[in-house]
N, C-alpha and C positions, 0 to 999 in steps of 0.2 A: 804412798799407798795406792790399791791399785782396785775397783770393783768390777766384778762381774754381771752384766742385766740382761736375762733374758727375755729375748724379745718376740724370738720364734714359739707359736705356736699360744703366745698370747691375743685376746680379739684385742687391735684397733685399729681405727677409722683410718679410713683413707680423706685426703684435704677437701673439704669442699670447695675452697675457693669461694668464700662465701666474702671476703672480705673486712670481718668483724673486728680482727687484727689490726687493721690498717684504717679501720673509719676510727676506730677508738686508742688506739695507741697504746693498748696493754699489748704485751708481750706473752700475752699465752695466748691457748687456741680454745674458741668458745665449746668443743666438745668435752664437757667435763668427765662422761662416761668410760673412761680406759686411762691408764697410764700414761698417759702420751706427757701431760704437763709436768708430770715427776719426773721423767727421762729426760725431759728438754733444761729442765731446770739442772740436774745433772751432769748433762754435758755443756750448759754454761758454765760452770763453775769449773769445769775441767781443765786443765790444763794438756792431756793428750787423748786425742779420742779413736779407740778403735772400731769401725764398723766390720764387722763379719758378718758370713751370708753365706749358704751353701745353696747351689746354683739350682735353680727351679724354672721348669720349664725355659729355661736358655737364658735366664736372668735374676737376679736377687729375690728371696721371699717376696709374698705381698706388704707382709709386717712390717720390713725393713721397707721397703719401696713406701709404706707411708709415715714410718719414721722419719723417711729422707723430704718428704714433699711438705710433711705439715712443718719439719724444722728448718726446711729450707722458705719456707713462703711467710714463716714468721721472724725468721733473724734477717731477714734481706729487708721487711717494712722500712727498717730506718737506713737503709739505703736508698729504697725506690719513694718512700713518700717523707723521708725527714733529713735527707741529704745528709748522713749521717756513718760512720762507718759499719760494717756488719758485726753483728753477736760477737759472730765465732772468730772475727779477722786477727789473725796470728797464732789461731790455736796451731797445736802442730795434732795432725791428722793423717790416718793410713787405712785403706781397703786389706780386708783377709778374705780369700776365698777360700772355700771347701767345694771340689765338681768331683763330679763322678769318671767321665768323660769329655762331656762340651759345653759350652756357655760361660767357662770363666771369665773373658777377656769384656761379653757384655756386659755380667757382674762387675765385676774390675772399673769398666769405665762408666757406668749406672752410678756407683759412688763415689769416683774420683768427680764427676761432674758436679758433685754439691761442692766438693772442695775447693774447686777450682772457677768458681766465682762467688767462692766465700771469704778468700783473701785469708785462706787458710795455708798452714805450710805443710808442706806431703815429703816425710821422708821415706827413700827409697830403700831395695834390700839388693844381696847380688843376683837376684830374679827375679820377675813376676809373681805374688803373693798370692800362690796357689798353695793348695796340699790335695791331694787326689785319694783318693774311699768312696766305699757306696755305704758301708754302713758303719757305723759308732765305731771310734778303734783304728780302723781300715789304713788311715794315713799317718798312724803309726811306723808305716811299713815305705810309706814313700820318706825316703834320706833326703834325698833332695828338697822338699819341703818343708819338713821338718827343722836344715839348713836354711833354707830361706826365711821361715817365720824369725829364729833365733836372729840373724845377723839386721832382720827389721827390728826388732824390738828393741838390740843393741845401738843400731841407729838414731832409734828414737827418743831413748833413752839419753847419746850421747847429745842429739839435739836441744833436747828439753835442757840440759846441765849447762851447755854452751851458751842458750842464751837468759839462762834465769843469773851467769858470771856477768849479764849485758842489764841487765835492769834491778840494780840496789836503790833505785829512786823511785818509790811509787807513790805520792804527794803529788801537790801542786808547790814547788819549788821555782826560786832562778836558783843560777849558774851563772859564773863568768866565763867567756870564752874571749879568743883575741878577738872575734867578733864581737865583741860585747856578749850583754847579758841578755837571756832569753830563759822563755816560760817553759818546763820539761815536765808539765801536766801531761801525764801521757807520753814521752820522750822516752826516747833510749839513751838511757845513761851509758853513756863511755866510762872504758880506765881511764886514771889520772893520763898516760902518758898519750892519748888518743883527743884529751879534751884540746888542744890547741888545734882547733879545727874549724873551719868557718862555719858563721848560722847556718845557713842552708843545708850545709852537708853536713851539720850535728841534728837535726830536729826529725824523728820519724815518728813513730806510735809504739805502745807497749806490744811488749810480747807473752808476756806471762805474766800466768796469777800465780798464788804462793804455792800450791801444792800439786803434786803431780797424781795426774785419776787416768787412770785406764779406762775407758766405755769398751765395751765387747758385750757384740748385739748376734747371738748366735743362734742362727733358726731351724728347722724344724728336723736337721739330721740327728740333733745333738751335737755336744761340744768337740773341738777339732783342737 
């Protein structure tokens, strides 16, 4: 199953950095006023998340720029103050862009940056994850766009199926290996023909939770 949330053109805050996250250890963000804690809880439970953004002034909404900062300054606490792995590490996640013209590639990398020290996995399309229109409709008409969103989605898709065949083990379980036994609380279950593999190089971290959620955060052009 898959949802839709929009983000664009709804008010919320931008992060304070107030640190109320991180002195108290709750996992949401002290601003109760807006959606933000709905959406964050959302895309925890998600198993793929798509951020979209049509490019504003040469860079992602403001919306999304504070979706990205208060989600990013609250799933990183238990890494920076509880030596803990992040929120999101192993979701599997992807940027969409909507430009007119310019600013995609800032967009583009504006949200791969949350990703990419969030120990999230980004799969790829056979281009750059644009679609070009000025107005509602517009990128209809770009083919090549249109190609490249389908073949991300089909990616990610095949992503998500590939490693949810890798984790039938979500307990706190042992296992024998020729290695001996070891704890796969959180471990990547191997096939049977794969477990004859030493500890070290059997024992990772989960990938996935049970069910597969689309996030799509689409701002203020309307939907692409």
């Amino acid at each position: 199953s898959s949802e839709i949330i929009q983000v664009g053109g709804v008010k919320v805050h931008g992060c304070l950095e107030c640190n109320h996250c991180r002195r108290t250890g709750e996992e949401v963000c002290i601003q109760k006023d807006d959606p933000f804690n709905e959406w964050f809880e959302k895309m925890r439970a998600a198993d793929g998340i798509v951020l979209a953004t049509p490019v504003f002034v040469g860079n992602v909404t403001s919306e999304m720029k504070a979706l990205i900062d208060r989600a990013c300054y609250i799933s990183r606490m238990r890494v920076r103050v509880q030596g803990q792995d992040n929120i999101f590490k192993h979701k599997v996640a992807a940027p969409l862009i909507a430009v007119r013209r310019a600013g995609a590639m800032q967009a583009y990398f504006n949200i791969m940056s949350w990703f990419a020290i969030s120990d999230m996995i980004v799969p790829t399309s056979s281009y750059f994850n644009f679609a070009f229109g000025l107005e509602p409709g517009d990128v209809d008409s770009d083919a090549e766009g249109i190609r490249t969103v389908k073949d991300l989605a089909a990616n990610m898709a095949w992503l998500l199926k590939k490693l949810a065949n890798y984790l039938p083990l979500m307990g706190r379980r042992t296992i024998q290996t020729c290695g001996g036994p070891f704890d796969v609380s959180g471990a990547l279950a191997l096939p049977a023909g794969l477990m004859r593999c030493k500890k070290k190089d059997a024992r990772r971290r989960p990938f996935l939770h049970p069910s597969i959620f689309c996030y799509e955060a689409i701002g203020r052009t309307g939907k692409i």
